[in-house]
MIBAGU-344859 format. One record per residue: residue in one letter; x, y, z of N, C-alpha, C, O, CB in turn. Coordinates in pm, whole numbers, plus 32768, in hexadecimal, padded with zeros to 4 digits. Glycine has a CB too. Example, Ala and Ser with C-alpha at 12.3 -4.5 7.8 and 13.67 -1.06 7.14 Angstrom:
2
  residu    nx    ny    nz   cax   cay   caz    cx    cy    cz    ox    oy    oz   cbx   cby   cbz
       A  8527  7DC7  830C  84CE  7E3E  830C  8528  7EB6  830C  8590  7EB4  834E  846B  7E41  8389
       S  8505  7F1F  82C4  8557  7F96  82CA  850A  8003  8313  853D  8072  8324  8580  7FC4  823C
This chain:
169
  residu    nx    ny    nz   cax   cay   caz    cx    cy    cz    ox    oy    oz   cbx   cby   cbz
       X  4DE7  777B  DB3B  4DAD  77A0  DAC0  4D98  7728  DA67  4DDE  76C2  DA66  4E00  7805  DA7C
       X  4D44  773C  DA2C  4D2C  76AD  D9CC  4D44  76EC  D951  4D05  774D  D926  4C87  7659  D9CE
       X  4DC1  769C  D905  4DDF  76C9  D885  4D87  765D  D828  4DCF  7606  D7F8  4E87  76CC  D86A
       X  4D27  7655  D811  4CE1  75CA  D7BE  4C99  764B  D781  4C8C  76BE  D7AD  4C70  752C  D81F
       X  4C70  760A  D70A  4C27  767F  D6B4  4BA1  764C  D6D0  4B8D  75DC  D700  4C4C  768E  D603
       X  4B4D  7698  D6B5  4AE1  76A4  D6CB  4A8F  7663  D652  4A88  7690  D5E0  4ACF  7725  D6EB
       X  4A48  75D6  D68E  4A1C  7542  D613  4998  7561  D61D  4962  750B  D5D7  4A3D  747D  D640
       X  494D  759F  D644  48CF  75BF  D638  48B6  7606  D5D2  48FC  766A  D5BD  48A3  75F4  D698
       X  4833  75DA  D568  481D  7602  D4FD  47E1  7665  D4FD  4790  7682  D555  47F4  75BE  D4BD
       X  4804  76BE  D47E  47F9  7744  D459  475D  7718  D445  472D  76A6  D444  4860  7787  D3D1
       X  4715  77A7  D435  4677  77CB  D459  462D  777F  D3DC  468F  7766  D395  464F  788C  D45C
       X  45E2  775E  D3AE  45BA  7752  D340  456D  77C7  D2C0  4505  779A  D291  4579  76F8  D367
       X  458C  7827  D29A  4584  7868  D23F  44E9  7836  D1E8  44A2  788E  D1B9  460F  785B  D1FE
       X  44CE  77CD  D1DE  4469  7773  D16D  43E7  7799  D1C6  43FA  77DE  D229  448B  76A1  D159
       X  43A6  7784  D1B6  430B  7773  D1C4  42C0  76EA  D1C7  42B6  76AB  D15E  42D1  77B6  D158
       X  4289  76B8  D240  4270  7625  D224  4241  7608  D1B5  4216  765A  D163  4220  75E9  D273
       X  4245  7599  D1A9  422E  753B  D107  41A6  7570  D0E9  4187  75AE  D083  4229  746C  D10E
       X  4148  754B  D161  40A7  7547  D130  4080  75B9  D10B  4038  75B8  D0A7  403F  751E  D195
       X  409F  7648  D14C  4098  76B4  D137  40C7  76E7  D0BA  409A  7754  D095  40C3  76E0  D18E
       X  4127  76A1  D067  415F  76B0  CFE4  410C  7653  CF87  40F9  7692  CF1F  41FB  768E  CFE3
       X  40EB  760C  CF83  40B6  759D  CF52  4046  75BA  CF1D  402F  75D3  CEA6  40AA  753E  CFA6
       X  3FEB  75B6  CF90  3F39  75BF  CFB6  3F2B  761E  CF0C  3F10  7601  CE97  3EF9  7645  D089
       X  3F51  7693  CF57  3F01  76F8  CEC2  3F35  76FD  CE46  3EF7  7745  CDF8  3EFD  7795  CED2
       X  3FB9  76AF  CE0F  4000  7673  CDB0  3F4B  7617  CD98  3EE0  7641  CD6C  40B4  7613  CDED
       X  3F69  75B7  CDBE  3F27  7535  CD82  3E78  7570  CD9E  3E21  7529  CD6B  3F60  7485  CDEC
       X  3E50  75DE  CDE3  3DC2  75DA  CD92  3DB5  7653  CD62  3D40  7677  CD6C  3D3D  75B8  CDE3
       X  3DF9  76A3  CD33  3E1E  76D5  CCA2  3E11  76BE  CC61  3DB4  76F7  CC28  3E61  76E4  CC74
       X  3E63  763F  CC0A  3E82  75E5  CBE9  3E13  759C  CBBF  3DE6  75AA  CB4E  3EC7  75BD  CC34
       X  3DD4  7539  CC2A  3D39  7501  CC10  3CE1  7566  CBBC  3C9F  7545  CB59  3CE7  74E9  CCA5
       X  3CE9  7600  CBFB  3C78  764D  CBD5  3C75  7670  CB52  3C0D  769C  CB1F  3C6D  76BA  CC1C
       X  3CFD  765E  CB01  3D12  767A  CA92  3CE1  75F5  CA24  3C94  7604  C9C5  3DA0  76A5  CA96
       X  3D24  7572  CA4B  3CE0  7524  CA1D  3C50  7509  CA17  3C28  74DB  C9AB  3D0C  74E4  CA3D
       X  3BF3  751C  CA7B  3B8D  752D  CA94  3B3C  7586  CA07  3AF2  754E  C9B6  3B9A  7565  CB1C
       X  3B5D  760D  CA05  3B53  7691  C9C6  3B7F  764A  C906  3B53  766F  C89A  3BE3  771E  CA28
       X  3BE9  75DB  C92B  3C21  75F3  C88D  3B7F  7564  C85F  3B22  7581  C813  3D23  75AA  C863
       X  3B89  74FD  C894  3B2F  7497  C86F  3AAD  74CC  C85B  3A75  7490  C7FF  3B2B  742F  C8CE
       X  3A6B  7523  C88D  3A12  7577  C89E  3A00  75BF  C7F5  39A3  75CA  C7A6  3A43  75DB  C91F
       X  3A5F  75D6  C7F7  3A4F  7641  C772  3A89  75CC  C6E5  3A92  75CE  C66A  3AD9  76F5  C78C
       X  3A99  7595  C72C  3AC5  74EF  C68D  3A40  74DF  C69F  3A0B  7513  C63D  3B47  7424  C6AF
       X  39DA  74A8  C6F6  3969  746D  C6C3  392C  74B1  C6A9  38C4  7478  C68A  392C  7426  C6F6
       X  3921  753C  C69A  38AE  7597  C64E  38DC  759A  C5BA  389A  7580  C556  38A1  7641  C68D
       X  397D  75CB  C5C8  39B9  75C7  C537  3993  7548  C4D3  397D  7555  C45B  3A5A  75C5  C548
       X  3990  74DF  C50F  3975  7463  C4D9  3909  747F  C4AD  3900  749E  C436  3977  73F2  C526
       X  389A  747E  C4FF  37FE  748A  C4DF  37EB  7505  C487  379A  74F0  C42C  379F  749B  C56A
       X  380B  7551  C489  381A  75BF  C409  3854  756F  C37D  3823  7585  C30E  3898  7648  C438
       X  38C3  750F  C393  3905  7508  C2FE  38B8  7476  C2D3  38C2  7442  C264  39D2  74FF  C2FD
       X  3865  7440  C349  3830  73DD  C313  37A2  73E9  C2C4  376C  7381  C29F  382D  738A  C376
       X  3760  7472  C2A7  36E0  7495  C268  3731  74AD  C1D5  36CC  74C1  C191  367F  7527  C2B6
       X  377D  74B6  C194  37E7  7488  C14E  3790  7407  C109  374A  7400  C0A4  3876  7465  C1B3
       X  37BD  7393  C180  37CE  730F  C153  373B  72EA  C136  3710  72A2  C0DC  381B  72AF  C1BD
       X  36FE  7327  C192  3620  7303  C19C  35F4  7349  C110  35A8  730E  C0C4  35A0  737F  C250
       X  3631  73DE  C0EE  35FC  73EB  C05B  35DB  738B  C035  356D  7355  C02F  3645  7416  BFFD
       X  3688  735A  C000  36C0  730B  BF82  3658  72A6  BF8D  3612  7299  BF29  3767  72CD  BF84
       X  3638  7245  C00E  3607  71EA  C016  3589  71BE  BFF2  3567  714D  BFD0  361A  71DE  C065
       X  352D  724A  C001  34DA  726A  BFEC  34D6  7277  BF4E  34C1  7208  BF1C  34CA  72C1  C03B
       X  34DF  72C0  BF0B  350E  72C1  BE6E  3535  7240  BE1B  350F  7225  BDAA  358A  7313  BE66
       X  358C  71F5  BE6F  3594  7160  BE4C  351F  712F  BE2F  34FE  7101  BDC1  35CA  710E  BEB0
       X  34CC  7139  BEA9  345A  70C1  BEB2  33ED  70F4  BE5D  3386  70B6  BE43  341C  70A0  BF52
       X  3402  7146  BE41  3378  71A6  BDDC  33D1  7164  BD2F  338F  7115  BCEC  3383  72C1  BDFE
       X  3432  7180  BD0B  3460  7140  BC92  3450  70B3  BC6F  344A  7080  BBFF  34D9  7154  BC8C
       X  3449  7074  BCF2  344D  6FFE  BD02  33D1  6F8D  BCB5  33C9  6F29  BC6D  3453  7002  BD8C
       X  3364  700C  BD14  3304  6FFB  BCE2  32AC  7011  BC6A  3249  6FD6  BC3E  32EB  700F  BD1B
       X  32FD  7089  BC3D  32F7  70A6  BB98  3346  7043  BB39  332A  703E  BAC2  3338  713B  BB77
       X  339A  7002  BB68  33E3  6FC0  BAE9  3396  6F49  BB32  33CB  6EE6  BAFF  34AA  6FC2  BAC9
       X  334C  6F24  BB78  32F3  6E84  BB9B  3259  6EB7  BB23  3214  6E61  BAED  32AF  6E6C  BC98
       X  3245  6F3C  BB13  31CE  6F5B  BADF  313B  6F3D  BB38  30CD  6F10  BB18  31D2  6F11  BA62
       X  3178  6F71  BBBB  3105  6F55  BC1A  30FA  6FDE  BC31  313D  7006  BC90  3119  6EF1  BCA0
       X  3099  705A  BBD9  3051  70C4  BBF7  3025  70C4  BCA2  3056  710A  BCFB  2FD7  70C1  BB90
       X  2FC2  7066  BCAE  2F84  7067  BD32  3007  7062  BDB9  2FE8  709F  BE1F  2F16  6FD7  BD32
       X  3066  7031  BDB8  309D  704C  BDF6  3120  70EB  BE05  3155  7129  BE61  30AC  6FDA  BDF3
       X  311F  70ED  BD8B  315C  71B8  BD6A  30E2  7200  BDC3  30F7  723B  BE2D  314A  720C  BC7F
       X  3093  71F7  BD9D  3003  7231  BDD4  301D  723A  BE49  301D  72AE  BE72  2F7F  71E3  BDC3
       X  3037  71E0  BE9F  305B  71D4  BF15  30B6  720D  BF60  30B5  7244  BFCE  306B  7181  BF1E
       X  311B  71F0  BEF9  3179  724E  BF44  318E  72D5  BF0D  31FC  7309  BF1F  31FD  7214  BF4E
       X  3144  7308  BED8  3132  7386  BEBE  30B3  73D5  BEF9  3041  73A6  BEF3  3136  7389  BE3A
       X  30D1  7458  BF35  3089  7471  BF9E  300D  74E7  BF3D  301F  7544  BEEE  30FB  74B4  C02E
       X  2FBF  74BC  BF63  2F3F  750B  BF13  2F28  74FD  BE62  2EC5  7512  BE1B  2F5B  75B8  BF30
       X  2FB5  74D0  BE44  2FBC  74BA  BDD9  2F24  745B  BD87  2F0E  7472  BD10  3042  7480  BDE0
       X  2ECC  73F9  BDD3  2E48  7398  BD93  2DB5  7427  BD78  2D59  742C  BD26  2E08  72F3  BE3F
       X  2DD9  7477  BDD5  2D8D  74D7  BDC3  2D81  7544  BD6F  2D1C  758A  BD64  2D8D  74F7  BE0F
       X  2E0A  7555  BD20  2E06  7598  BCBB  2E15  756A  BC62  2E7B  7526  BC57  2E38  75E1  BCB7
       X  2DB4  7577  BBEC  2DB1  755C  BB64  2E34  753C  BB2C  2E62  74CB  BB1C  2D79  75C7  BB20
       X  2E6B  75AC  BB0E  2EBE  75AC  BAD1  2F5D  7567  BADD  2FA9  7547  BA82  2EB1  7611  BAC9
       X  2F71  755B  BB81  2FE8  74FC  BBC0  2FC0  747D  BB9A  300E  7430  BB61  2FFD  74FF  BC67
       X  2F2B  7458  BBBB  2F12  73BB  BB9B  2F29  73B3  BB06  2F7F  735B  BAFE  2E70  737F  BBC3
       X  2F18  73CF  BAB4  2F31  73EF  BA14  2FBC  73E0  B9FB  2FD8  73B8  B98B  2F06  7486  B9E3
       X  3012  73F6  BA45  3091  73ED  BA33  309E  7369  BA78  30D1  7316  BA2D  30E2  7464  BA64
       X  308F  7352  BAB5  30D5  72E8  BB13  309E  7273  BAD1  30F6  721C  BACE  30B2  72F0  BBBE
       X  3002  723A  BA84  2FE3  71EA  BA32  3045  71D4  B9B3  3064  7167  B983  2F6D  720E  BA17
       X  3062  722F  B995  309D  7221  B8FF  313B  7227  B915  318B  7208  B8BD  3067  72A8  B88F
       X  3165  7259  B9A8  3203  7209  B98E  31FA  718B  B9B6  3231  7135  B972  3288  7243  B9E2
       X  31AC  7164  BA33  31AA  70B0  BA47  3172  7092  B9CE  3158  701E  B9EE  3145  7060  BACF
       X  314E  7099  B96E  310B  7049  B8FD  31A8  7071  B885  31C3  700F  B840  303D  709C  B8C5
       X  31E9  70C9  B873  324D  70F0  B859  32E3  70B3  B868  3320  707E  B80C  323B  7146  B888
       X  3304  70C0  B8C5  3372  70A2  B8EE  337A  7038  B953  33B6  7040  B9BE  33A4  7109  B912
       X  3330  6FC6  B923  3326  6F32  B98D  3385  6EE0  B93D  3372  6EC9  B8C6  3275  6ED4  B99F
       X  33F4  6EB1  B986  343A  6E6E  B980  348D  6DF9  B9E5  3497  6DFD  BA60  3460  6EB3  B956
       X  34B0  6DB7  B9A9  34BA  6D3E  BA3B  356E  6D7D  BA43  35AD  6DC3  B9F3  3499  6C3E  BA08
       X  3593  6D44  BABE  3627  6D4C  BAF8  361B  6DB4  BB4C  35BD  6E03  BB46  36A2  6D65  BA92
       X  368E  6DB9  BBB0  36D1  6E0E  BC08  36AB  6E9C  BBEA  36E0  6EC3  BB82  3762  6DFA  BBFF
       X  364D  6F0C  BC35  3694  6F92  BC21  371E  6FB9  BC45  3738  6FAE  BCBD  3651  6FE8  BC5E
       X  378D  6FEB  BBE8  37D8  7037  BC1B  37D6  70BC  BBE6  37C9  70E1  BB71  3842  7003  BC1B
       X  37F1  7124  BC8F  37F8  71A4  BC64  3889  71DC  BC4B  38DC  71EE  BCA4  37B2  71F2  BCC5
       X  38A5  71FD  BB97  38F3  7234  BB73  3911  72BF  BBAA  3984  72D3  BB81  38E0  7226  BB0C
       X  38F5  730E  BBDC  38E2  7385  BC06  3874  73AC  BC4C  37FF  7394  BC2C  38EC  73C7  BBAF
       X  38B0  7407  BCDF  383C  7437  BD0A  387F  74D2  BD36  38F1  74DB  BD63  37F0  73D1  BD87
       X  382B  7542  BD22  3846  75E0  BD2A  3791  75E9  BD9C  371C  75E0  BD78  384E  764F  BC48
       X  37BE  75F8  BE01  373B  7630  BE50  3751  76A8  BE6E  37B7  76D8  BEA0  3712  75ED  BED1
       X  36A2  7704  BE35  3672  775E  BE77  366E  779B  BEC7  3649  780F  BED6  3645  775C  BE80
       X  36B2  771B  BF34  3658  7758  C000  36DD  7728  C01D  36CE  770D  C094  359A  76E8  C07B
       X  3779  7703  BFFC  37D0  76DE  C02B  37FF  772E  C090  381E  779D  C064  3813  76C4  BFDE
       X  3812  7721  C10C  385C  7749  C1B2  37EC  77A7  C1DA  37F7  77F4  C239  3914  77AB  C1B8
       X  3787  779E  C192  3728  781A  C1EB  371B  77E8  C287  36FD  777C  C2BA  366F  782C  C1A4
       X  373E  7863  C2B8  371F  7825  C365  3682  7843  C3AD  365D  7821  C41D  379C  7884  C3DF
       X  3637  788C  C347  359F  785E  C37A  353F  784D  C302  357D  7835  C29B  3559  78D4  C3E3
       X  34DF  7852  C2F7  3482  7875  C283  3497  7894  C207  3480  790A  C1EC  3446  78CB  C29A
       X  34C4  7846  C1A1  34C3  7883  C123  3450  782F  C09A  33EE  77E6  C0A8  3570  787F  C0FC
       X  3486  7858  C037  3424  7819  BFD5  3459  7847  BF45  345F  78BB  BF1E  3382  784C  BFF2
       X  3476  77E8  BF0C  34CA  77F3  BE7A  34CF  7775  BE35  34CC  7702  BE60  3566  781E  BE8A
       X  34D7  77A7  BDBB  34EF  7702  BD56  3590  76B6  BD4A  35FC  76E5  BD26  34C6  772B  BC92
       X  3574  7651  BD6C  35F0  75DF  BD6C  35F3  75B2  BCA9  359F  7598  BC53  35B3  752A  BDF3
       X  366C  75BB  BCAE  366C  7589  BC10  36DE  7533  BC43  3741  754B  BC88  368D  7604  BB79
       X  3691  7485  BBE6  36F1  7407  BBD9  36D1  73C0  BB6E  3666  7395  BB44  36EF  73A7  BC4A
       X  3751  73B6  BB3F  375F  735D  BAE1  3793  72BF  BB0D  37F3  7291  BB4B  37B8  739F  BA85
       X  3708  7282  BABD  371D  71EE  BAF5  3744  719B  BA66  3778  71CC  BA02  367D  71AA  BB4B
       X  3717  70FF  BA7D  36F2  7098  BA36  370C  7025  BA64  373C  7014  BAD4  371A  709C  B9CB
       X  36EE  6FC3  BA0E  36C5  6F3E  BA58  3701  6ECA  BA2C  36F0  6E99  B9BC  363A  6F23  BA50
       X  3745  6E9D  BA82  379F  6E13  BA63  3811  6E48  B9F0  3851  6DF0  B9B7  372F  6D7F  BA19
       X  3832  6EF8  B9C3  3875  6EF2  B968  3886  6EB0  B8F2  38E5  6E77  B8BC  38B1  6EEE  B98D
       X  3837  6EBF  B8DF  3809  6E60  B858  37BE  6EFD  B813  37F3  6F2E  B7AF  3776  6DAB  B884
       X  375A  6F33  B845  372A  6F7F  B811  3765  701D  B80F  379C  7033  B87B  36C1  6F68  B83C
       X  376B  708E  B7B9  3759  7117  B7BC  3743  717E  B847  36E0  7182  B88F  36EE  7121  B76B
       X  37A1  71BA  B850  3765  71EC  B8DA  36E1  725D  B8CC  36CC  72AF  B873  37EB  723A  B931
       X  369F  7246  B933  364F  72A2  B94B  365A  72E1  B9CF  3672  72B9  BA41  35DC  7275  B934
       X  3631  7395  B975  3607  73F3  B9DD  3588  7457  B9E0  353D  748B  B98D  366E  743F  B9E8
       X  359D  7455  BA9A  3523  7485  BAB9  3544  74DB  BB22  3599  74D4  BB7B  34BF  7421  BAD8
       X  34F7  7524  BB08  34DB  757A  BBAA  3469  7536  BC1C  3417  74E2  BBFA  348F  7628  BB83
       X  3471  755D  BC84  3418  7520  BCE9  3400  759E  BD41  3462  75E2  BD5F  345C  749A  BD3C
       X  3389  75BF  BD6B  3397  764C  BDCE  33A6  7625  BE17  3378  75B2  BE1C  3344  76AF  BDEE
       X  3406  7666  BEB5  33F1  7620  BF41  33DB  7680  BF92  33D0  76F6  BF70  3460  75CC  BF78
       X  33D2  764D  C01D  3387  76CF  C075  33AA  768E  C0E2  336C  7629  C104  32D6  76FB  C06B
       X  3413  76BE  C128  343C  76BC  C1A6  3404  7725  C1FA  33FB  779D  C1DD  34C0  76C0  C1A7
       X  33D5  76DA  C285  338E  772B  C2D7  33B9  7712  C36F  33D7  76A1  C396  32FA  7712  C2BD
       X  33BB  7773  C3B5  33E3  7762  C42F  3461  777E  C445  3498  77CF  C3FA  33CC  76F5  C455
       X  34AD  7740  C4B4  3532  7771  C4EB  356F  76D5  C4BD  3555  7671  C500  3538  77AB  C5AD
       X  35C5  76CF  C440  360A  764B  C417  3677  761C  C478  36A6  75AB  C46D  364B  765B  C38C
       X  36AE  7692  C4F9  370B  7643  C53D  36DF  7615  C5C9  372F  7603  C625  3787  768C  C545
       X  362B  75FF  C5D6  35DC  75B0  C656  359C  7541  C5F7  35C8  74CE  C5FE  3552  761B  C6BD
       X  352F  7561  C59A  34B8  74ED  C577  3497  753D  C4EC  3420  752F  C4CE  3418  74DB  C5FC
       X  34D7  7582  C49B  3493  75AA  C451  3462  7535  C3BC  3490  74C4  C3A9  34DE  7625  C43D
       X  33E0  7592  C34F  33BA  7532  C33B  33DB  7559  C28C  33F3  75CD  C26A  332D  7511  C384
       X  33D9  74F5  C236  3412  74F5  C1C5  337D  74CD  C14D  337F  7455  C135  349D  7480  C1D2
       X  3329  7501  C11A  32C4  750B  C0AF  32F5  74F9  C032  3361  752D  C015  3283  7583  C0AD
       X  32A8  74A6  BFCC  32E1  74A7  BF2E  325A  74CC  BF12  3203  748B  BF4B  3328  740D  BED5
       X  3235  752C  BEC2  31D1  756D  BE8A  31A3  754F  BDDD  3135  753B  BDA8  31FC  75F8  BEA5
       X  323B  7558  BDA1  31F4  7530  BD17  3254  74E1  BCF3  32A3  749B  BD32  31CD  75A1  BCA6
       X  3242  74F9  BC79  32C5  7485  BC05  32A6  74DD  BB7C  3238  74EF  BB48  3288  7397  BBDF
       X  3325  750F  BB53  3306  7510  BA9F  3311  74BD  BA34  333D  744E  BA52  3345  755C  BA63
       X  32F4  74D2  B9AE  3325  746B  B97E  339E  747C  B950  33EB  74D9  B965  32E0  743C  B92F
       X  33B3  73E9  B8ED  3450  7407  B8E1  348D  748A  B884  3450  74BC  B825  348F  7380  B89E
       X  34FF  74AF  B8AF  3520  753F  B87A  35BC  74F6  B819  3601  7490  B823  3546  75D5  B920
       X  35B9  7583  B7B4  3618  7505  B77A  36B7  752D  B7D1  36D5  7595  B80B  362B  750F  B69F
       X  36F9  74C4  B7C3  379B  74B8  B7FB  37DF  7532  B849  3825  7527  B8AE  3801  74A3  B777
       X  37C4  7590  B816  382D  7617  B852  37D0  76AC  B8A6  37EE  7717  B8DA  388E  7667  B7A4
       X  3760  7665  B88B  36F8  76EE  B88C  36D4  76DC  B96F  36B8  7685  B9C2  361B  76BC  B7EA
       X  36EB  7760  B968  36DC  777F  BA12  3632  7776  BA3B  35D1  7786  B9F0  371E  783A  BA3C
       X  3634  775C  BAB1  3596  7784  BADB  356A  77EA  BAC8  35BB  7840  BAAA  3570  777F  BB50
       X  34E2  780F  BAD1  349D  787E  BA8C  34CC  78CE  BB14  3512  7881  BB55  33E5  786E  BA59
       X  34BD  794A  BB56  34A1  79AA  BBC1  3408  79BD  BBC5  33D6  7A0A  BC17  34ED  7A34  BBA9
């Protein structure tokens, strides 16, 4: 009889590695995959945000330079109507001043819309701080799907409104 215990190893209970592994780690991938996916749309959604503003910038910009012809420009249909061009002459002839725009405040209209909207932005600016702030409304008009290519329109400008007073509806 052989009294020696028996040194051969017990069965393995586990499941090979790869078989445990494999669908762990592309899970895993698929989720990362799935999460980056949905950051760059989120992004591109919160960045029509930043294209407003930017947009609005460069239109003030051009009002406190007192270059009408270029508001004109960036205002969409706005040379064709009487009455927008009428405005937009008499704030660049108005409110031309040299220095820095900074915008003291901005409240937008079309803020997180996720497709198509259209509403007035009211900001209060001024320039090099030196001067009074001014406010205005600006209409804007977001069109399309803002979290692929959508597209961002400035339509008018008012004039200045005094200090506390909201955009018209």
């Amino acid at each position: 009889m052989n009294s020696r215990p028996d040194r051969r190893r017990p069965p393995c209970l586990a499941l090979p590695l790869r078989i445990v592994l494999l669908p762990r780690i592309a899970k895993i991938s698929l989720l990362i995959v799935l999460f980056l996916i949905v950051s760059f749309f989120v992004a591109r959604w919160l960045t029509a945000e930043n294209r407003e503003r930017a947009a609005v910038t460069k239109l003030l910009r051009a009002e406190a330079e007192g270059d009408s012809a270029q508001m004109l420009e960036l205002l969409d249909g706005c040379a064709e109507r009487p009455a927008c061009r009428a405005v937009v002459v008499s704030n660049a002839r108005r409110l031309k001043a040299s220095g820095p725009v900074t915008i003291l405040r901005y409240d937008s209209g079309t803020s997180y819309a996720l497709s198509s909207a259209n509403g007035a932005s009211r900001v209060a600016w001024d320039v090099g701080g030196s001067s009074a702030a001014t406010v205005q409304c600006i209409e804007v008009k977001r069109s399309g799907n803002q979290f692929i290519n959508g597209s961002i329109t400035l339509t008018s400008i008012s004039r200045p409104l005094p200090g506390i007073s909201a955009c018209p509806n």
